[in-house]
Structures are given as structure tokens and as C-alpha cells.
PyMOL commands that place a pseudoatom at each C-alpha (Angstrom):
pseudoatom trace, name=CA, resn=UNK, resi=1, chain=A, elem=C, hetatm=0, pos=[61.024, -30.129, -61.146]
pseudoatom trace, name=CA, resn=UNK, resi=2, chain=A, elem=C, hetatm=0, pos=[58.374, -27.788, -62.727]
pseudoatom trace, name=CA, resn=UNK, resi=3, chain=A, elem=C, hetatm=0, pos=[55.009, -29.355, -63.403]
pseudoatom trace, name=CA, resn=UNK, resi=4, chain=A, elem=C, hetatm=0, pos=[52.696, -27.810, -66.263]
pseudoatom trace, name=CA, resn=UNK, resi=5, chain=A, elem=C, hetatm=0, pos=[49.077, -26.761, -65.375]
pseudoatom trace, name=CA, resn=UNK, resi=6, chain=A, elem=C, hetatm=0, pos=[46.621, -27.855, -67.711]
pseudoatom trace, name=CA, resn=UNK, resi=7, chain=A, elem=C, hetatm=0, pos=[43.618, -25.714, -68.324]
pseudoatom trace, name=CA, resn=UNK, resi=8, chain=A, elem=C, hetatm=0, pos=[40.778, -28.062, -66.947]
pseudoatom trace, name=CA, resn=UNK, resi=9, chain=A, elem=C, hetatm=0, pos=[42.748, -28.331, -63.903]
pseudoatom trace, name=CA, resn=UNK, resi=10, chain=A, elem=C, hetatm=0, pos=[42.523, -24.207, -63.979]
pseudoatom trace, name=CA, resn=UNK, resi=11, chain=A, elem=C, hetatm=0, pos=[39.271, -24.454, -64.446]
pseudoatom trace, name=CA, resn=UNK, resi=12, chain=A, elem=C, hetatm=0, pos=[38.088, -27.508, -62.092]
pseudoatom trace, name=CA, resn=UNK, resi=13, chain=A, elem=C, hetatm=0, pos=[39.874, -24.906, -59.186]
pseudoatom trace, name=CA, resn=UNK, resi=14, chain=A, elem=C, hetatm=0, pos=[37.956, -21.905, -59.949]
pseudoatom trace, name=CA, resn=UNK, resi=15, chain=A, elem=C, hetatm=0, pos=[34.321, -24.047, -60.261]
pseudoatom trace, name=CA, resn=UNK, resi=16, chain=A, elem=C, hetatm=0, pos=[35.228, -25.497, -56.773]
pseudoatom trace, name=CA, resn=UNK, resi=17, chain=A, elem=C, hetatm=0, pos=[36.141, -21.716, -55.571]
pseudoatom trace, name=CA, resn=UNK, resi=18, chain=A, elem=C, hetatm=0, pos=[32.866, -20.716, -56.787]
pseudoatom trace, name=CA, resn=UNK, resi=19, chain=A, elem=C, hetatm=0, pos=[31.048, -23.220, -55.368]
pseudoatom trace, name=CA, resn=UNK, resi=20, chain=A, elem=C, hetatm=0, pos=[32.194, -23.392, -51.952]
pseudoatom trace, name=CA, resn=UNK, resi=21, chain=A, elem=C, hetatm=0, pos=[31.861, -19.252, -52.050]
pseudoatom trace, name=CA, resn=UNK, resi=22, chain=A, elem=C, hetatm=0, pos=[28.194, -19.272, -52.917]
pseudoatom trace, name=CA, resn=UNK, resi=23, chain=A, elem=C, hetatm=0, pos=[27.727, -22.582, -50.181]
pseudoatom trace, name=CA, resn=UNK, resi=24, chain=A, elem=C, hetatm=0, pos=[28.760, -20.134, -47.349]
pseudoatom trace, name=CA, resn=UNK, resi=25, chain=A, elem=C, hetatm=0, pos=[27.105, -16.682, -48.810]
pseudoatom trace, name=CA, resn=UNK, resi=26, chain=A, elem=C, hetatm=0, pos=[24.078, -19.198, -48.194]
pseudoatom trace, name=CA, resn=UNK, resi=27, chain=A, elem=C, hetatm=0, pos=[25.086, -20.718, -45.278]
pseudoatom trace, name=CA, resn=UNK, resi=28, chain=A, elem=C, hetatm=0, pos=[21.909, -20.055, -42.467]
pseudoatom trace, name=CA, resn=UNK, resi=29, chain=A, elem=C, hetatm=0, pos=[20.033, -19.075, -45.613]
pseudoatom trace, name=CA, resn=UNK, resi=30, chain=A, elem=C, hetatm=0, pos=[16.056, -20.786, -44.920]
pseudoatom trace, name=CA, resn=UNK, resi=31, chain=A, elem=C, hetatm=0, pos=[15.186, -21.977, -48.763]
pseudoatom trace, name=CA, resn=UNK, resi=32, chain=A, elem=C, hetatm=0, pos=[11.650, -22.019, -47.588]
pseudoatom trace, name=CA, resn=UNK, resi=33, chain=A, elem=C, hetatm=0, pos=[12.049, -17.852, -46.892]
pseudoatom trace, name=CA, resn=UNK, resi=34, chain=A, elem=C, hetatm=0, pos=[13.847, -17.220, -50.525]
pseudoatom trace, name=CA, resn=UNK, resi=35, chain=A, elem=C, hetatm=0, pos=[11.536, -15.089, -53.029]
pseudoatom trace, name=CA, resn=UNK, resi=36, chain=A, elem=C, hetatm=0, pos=[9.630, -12.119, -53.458]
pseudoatom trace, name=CA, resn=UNK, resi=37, chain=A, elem=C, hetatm=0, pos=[7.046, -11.527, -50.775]
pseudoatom trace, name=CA, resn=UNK, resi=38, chain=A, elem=C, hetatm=0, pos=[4.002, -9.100, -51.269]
pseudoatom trace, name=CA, resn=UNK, resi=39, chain=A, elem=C, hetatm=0, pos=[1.391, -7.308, -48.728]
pseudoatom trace, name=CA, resn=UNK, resi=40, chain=A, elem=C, hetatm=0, pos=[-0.735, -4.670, -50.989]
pseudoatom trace, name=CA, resn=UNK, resi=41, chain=A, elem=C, hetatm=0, pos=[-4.120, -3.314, -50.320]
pseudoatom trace, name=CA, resn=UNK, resi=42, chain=A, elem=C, hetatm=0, pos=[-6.543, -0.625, -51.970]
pseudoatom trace, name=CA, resn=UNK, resi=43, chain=A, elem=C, hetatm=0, pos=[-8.933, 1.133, -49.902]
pseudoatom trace, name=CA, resn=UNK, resi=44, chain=A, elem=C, hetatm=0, pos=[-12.520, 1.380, -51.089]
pseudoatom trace, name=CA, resn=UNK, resi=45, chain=A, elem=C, hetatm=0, pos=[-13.495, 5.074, -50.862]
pseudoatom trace, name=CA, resn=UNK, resi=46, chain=A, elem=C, hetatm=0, pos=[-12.826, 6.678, -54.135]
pseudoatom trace, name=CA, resn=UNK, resi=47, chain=A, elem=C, hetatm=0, pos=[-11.856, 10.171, -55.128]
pseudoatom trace, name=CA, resn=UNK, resi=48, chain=A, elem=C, hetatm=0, pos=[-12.901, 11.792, -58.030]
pseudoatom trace, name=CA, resn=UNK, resi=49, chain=A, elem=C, hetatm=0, pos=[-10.893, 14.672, -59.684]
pseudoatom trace, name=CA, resn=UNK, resi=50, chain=A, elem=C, hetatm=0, pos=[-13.556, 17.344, -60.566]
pseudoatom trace, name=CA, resn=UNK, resi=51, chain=A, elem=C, hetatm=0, pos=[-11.236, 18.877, -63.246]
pseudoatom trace, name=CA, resn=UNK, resi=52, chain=A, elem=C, hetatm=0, pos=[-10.580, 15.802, -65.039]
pseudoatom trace, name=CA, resn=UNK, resi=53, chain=A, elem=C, hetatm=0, pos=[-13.427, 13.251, -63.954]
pseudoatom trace, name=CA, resn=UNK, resi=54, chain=A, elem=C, hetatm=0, pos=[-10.843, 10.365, -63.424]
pseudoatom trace, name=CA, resn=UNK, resi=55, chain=A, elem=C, hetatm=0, pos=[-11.141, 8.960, -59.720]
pseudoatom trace, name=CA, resn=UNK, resi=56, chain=A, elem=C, hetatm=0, pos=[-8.501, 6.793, -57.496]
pseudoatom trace, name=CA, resn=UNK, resi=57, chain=A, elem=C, hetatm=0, pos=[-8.490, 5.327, -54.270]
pseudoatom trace, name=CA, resn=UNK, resi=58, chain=A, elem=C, hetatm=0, pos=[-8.370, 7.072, -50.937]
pseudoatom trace, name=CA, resn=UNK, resi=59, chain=A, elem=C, hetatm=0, pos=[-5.083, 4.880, -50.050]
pseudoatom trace, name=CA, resn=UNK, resi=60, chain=A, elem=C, hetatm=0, pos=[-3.386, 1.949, -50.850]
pseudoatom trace, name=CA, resn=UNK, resi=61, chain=A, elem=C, hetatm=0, pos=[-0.135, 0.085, -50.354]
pseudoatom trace, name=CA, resn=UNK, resi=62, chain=A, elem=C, hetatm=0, pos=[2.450, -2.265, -51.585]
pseudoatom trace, name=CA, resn=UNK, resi=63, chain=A, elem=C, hetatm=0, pos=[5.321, -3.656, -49.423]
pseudoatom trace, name=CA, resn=UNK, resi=64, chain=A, elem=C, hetatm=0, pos=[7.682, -6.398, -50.804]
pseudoatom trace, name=CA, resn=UNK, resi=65, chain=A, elem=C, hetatm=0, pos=[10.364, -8.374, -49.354]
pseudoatom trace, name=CA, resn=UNK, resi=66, chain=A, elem=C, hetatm=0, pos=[12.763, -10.327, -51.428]
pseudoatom trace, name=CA, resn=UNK, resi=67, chain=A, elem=C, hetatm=0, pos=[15.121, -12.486, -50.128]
pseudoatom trace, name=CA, resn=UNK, resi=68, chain=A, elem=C, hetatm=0, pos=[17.586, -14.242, -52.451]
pseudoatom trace, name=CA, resn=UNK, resi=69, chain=A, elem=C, hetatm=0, pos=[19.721, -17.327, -52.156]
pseudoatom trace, name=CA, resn=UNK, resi=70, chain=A, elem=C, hetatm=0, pos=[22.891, -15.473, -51.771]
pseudoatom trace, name=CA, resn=UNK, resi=71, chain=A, elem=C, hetatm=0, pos=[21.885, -13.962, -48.260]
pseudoatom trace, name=CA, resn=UNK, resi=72, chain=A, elem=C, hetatm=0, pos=[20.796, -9.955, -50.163]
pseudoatom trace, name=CA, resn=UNK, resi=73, chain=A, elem=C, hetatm=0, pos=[17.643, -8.358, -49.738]
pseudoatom trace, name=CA, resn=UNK, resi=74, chain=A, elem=C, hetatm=0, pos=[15.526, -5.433, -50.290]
pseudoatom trace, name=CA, resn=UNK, resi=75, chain=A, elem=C, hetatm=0, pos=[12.373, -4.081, -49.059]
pseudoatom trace, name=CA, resn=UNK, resi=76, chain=A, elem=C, hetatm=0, pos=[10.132, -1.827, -50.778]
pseudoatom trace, name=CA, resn=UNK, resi=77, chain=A, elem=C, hetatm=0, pos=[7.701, 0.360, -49.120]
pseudoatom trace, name=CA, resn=UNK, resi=78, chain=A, elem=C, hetatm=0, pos=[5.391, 2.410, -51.177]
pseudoatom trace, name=CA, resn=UNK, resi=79, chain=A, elem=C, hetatm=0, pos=[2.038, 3.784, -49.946]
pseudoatom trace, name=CA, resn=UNK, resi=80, chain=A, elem=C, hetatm=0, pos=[-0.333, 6.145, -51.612]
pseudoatom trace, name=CA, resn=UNK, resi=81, chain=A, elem=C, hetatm=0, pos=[-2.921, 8.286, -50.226]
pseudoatom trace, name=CA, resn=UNK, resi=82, chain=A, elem=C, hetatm=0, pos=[-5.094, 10.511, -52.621]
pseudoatom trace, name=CA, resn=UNK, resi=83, chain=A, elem=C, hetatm=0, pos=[-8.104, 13.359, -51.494]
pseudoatom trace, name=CA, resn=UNK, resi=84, chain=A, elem=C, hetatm=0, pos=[-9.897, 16.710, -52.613]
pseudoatom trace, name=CA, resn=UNK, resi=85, chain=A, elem=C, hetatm=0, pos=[-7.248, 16.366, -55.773]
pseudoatom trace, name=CA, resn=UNK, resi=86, chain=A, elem=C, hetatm=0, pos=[-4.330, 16.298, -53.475]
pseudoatom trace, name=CA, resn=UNK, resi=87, chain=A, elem=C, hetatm=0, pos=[-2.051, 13.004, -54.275]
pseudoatom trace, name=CA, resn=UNK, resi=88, chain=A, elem=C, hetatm=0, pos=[0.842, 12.162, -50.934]
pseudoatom trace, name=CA, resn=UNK, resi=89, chain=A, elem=C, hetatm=0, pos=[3.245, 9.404, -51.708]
pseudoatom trace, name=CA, resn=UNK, resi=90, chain=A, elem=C, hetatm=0, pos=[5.821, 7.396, -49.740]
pseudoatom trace, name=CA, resn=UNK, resi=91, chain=A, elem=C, hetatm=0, pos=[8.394, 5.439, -51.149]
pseudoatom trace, name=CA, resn=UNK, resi=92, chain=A, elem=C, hetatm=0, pos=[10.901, 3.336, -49.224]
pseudoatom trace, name=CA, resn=UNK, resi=93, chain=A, elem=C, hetatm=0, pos=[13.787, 0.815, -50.533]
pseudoatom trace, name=CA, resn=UNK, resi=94, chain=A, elem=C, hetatm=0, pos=[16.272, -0.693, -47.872]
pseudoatom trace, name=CA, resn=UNK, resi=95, chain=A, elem=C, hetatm=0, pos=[18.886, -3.206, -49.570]
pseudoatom trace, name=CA, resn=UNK, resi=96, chain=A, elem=C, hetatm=0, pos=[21.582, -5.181, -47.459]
pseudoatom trace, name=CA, resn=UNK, resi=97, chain=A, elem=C, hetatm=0, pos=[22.097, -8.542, -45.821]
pseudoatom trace, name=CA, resn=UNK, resi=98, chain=A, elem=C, hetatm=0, pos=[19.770, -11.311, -43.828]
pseudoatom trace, name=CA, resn=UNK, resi=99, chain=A, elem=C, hetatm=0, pos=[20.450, -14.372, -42.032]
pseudoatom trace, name=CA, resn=UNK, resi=100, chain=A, elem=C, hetatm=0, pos=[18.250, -16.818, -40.812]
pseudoatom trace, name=CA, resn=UNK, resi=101, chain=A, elem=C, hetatm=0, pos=[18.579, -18.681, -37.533]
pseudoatom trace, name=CA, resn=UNK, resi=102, chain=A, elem=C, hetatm=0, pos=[15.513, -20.670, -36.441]
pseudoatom trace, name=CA, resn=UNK, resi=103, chain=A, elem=C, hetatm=0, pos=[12.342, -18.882, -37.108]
pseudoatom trace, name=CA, resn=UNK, resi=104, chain=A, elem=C, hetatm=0, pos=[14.292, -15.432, -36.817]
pseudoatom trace, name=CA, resn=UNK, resi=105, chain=A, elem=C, hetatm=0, pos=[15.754, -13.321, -39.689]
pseudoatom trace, name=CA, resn=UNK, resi=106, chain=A, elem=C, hetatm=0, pos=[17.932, -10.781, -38.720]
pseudoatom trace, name=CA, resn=UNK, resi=107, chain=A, elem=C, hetatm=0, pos=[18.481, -7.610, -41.596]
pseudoatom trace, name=CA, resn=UNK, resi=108, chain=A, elem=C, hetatm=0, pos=[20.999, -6.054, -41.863]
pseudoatom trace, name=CA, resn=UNK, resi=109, chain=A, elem=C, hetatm=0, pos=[20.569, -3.112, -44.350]
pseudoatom trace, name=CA, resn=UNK, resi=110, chain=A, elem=C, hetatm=0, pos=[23.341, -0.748, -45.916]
pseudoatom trace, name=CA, resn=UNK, resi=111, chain=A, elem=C, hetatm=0, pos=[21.231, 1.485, -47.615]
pseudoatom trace, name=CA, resn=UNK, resi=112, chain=A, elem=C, hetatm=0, pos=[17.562, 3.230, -46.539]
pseudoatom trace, name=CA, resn=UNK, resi=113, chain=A, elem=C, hetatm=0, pos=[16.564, 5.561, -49.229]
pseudoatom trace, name=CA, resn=UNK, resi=114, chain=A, elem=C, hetatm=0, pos=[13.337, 7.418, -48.540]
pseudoatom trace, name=CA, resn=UNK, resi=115, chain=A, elem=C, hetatm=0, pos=[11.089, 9.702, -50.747]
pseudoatom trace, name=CA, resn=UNK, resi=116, chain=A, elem=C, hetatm=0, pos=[7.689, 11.763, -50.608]
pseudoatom trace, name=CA, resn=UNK, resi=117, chain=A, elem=C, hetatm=0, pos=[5.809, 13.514, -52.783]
pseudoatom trace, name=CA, resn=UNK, resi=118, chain=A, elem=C, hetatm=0, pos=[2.769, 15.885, -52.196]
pseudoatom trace, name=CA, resn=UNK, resi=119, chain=A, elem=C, hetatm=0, pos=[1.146, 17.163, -55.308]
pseudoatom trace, name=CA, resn=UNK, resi=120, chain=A, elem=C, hetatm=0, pos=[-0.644, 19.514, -53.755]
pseudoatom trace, name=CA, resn=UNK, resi=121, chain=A, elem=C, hetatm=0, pos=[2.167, 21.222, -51.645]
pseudoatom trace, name=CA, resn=UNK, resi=122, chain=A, elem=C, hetatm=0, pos=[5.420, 20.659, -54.305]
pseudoatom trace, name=CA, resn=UNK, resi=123, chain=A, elem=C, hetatm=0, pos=[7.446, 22.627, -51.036]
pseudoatom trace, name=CA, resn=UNK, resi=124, chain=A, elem=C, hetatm=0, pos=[7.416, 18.942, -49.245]
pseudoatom trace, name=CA, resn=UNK, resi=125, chain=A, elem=C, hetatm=0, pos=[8.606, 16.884, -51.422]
pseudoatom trace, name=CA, resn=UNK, resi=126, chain=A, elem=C, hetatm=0, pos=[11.651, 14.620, -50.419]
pseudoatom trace, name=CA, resn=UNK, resi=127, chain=A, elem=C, hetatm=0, pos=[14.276, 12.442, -50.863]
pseudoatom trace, name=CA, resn=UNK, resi=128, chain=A, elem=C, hetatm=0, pos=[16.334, 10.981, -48.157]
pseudoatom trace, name=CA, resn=UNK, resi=129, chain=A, elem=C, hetatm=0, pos=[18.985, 8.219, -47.035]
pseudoatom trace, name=CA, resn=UNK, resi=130, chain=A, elem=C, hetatm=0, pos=[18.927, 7.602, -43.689]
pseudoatom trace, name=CA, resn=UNK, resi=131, chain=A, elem=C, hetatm=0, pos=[21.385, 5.774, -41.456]
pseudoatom trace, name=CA, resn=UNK, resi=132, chain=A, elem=C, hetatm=0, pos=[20.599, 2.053, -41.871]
pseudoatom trace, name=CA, resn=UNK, resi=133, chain=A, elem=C, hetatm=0, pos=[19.122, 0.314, -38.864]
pseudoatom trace, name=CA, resn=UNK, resi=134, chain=A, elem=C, hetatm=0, pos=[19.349, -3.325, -38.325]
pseudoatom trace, name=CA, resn=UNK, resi=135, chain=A, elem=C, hetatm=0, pos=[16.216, -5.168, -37.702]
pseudoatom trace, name=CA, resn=UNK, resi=136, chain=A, elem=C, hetatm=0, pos=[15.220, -8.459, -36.249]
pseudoatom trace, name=CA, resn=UNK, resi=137, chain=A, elem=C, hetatm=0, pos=[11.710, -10.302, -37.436]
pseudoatom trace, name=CA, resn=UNK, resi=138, chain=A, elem=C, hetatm=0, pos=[10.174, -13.254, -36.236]
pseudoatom trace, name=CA, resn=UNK, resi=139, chain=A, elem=C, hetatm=0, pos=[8.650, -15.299, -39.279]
pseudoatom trace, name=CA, resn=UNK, resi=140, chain=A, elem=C, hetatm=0, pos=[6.170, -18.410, -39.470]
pseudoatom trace, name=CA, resn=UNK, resi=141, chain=A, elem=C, hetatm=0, pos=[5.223, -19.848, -43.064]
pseudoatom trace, name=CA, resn=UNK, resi=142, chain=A, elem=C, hetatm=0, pos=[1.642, -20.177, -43.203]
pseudoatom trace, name=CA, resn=UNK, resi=143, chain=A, elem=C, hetatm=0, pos=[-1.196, -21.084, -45.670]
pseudoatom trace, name=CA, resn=UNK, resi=144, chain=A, elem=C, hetatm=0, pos=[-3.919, -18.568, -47.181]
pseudoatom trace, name=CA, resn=UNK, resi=145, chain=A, elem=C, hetatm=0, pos=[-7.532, -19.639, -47.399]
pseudoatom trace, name=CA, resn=UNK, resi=146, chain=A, elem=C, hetatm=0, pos=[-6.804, -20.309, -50.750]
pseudoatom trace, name=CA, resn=UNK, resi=147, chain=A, elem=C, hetatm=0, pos=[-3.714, -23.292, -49.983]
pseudoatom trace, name=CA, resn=UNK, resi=148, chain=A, elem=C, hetatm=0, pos=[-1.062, -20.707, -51.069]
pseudoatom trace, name=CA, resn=UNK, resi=149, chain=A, elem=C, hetatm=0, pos=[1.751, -20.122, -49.037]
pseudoatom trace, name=CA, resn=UNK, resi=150, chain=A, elem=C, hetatm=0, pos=[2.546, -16.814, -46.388]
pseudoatom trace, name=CA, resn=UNK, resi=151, chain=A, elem=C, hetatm=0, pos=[5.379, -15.378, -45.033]
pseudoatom trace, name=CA, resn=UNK, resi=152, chain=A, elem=C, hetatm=0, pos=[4.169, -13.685, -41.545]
pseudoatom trace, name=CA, resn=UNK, resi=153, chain=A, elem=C, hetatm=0, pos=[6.497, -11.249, -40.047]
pseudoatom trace, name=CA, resn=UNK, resi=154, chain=A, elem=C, hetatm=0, pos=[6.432, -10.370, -36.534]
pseudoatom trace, name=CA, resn=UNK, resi=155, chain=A, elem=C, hetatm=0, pos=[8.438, -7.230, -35.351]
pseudoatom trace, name=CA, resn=UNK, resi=156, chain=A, elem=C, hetatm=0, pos=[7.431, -6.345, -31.773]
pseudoatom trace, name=CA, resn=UNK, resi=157, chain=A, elem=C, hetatm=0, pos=[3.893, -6.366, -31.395]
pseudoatom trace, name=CA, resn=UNK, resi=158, chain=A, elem=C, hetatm=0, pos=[2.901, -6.133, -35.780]
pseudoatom trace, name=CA, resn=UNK, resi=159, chain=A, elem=C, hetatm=0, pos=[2.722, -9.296, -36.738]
pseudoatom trace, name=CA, resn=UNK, resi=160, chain=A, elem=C, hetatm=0, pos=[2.392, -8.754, -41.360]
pseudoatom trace, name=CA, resn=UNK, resi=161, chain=A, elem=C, hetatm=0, pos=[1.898, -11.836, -43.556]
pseudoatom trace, name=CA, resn=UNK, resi=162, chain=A, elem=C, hetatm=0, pos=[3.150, -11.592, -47.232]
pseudoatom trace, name=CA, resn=UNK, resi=163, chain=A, elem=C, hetatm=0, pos=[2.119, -13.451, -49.954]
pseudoatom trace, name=CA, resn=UNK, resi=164, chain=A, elem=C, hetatm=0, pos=[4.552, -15.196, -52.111]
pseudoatom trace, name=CA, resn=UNK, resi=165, chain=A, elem=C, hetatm=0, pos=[4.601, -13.578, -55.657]
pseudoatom trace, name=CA, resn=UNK, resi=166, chain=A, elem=C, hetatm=0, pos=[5.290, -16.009, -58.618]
for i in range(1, 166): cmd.bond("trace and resi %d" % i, "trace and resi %d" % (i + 1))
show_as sticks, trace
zoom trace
């Protein structure tokens, strides 16, 4: 005897598929770690172009973390350096996997895409992947002196504490 499907039966089955997929892609998954993270700086000497007046920081920085709920994440890397009218860039974005266990996260990336730029020597610019290396970080949430919440990472001996962005 052949029974007939209906449609919200169809569609109760695919909801609970769903569900229970996106329960285990955040399975180990620390809700407190979820977000973009962000560690930027500007250094104070200036530079000042003598051809067009306009002036810019020796060096600065911006790295990011974002972790989302579904266990992705990407890191971006970008640093700056600028003198005598000469402009050097690094760029770095790594996207893969994380998992938390206890106050570790391990990454696991699948792409690391690098890229430079030198303005004054064009013959060393570059753009790169490079072979993906896992990476394992110790983390500790943390207040700022302002009541706003941190993300430290330790990785061997560099302990870098990330601010949450809104």
C-alpha cells in the first residue's frame, strides 16, 4: 500500500536536515569567539611627499580575524610602511576552517594568498598562494580599559589581543 507525501511533511524533513547540518558545522564552535576581531595601529612619524605636499604615516597595520558560526574563517593581514616617497605594502588573506576545544582554536586554512607592492621598485611586486599551514592559538577573552571586550591570541611566545569590531 502506497502512502502519499504531503508537502509540509517534505518540507518539515528538509528544515530538520538543515538544522541538524548547521548544529554539527557548529559543533565545538565557542559563541563567545564568533565575530570580527581587529588589531590596527598607525605609527606617529610622518612622511611628507615633496612633489605633492600630502604626508602619511611611517607604518601602520590592520589584522582581522573573523570567525563565523558555521566553523569558516579568514584572516587578513595588511601592513603599510611609507618613506623618502617610497610606499611597501603587504597584504595577506588565509580562509578555511577552526575549531575550538577549551581555550584552544585550531585553523585550519585552505587558501594563503599573499601580495606586495613597492612603489618605488615596481620589479618586486607580488602575488602569491602558498601551501596552507595549519595553526594552533591559545585565546583568553579579556576586557579593555574601556569595559569592551578582547580576543588575545597566543601563538608560541606572541601573545596579540583583538578588539571586537561591531
Amino acid at each position: 500500500m502506497l502512502r502519499k507525501v504531503s508537502n509540509t511533511a517534505i518540507w518539515v524533513a528538509i528544515f530538520t536536515i538543515v538544522v541538524v547540518v548547521q548544529a554539527y558545522n557548529t559543533l565545538g564552535q565557542n559563541s563567545d569567539i564568533i565575530g570580527k576581531w581587529k588589531d590596527a595601529s598607525v605609527g606617529s612619524i610622518q612622511y611628507q611627499n615633496q612633489v605633492t605636499g600630502a604626508t602619511k604615516s611611517g607604518r601602520s597595520h590592520l589584522f582581522t580575524y573573523n570567525f563565523l558560526a558555521n566553523g569558516n574563517y579568514e584572516f587578513i593581514g595588511y601592513m603599510e610602511m611609507n618613506m623618502y616617497n617610497c610606499n611597501n605594502t603587504l597584504f595577506n588573506q588565509i580562509t578555511g576552517r577552526y575549531t575550538v576545544e577549551g581555550s584552544t582554536i585550531y585553523l585550519n586554512p585552505a587558501k594563503d594568498f599573499w601580495k606586495s607592492t613597492n612603489s618605488c621598485a615596481a620589479s618586486g611586486n607580488k602575488q602569491t598562494n602558498k601551501v596552507p599551514t595549519k595553526k594552533t592559538l591559545e585565546y583568553e577573552l579579556k576586557e579593555d580599559d574601556y569595559g569592551k571586550p578582547v580576543l588575545c591570541l597566543t601563538e608560541g611566545e606572541t601573545q596579540t589581543c583583538f578588539g571586537r569590531e561591531r
